[in-house]
C-alpha positions as a printed NumPy array, in Angstrom:
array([[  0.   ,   0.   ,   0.   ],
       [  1.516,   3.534,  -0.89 ],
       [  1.965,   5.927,   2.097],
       [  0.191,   8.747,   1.972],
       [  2.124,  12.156,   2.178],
       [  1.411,  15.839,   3.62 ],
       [  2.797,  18.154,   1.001],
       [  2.637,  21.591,   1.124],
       [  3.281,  23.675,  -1.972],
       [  4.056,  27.552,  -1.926],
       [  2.655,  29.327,  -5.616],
       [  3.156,  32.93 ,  -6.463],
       [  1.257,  35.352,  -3.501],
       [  1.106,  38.051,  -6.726],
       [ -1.519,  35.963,  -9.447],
       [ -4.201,  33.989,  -8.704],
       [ -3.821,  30.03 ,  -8.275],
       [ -5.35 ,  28.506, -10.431],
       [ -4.845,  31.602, -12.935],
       [ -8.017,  32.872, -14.701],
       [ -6.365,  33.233, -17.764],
       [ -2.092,  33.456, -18.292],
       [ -0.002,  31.986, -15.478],
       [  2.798,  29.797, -15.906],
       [  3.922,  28.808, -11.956],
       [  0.526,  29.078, -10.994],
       [ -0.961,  26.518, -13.549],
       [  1.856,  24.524, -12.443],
       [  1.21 ,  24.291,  -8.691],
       [ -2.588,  24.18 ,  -9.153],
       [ -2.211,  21.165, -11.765],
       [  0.241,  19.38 ,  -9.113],
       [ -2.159,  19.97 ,  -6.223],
       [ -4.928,  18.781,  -8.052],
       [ -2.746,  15.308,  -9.043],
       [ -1.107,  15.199,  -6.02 ],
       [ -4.661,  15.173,  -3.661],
       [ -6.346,  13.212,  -6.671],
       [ -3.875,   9.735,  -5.754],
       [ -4.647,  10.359,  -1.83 ],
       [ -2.151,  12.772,  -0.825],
       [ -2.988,  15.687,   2.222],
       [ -2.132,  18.764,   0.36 ],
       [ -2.192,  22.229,   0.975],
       [ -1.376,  25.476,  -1.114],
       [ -0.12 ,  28.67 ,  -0.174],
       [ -1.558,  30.981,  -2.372],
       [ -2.796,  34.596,  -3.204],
       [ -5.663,  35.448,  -1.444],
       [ -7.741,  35.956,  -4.76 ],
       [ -7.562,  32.761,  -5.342],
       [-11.111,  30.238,  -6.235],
       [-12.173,  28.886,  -2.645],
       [-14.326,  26.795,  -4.241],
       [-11.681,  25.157,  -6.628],
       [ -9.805,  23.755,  -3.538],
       [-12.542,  22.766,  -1.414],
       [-13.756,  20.67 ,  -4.576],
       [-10.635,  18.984,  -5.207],
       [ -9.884,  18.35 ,  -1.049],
       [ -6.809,  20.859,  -1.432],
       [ -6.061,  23.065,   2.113],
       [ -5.599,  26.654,   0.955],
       [ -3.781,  29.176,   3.415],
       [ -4.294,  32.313,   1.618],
       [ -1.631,  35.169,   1.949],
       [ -2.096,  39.173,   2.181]])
């Protein structure tokens, strides 16, 4: 059986994450999140407080949102 991991990954606190439209680093944490808490994993993101609350929540992702 595969352990299952807390990871915590840090995105940009200037853009969105997920990115409504352009936003390279922040498309890649988001999509890595998502993967990550899709195979079982306990993540959470540090990201910009602008940031879809409702995006996380749906995909069991722990947001701490910055200033």
């Amino acid at each position: 059986m595969a352990e299952t991991l807390n990871i915590l990954i840090i995105s940009s606190v200037g853009t969105q994450t997920p990115p409504s439209s352009y936003g390279g680093l922040e498309w890649v944490a988001a999509l890595h999140a998502e993967e990550l808490a899709r195979r079982g994993h306990a993540v959470t993101m540090v990201a910009s407080f602008d940031g879809p609350e409702a995006w996380y929540k749906e995909r069991g992702i722990t947001l701490i949102k910055t200033v």
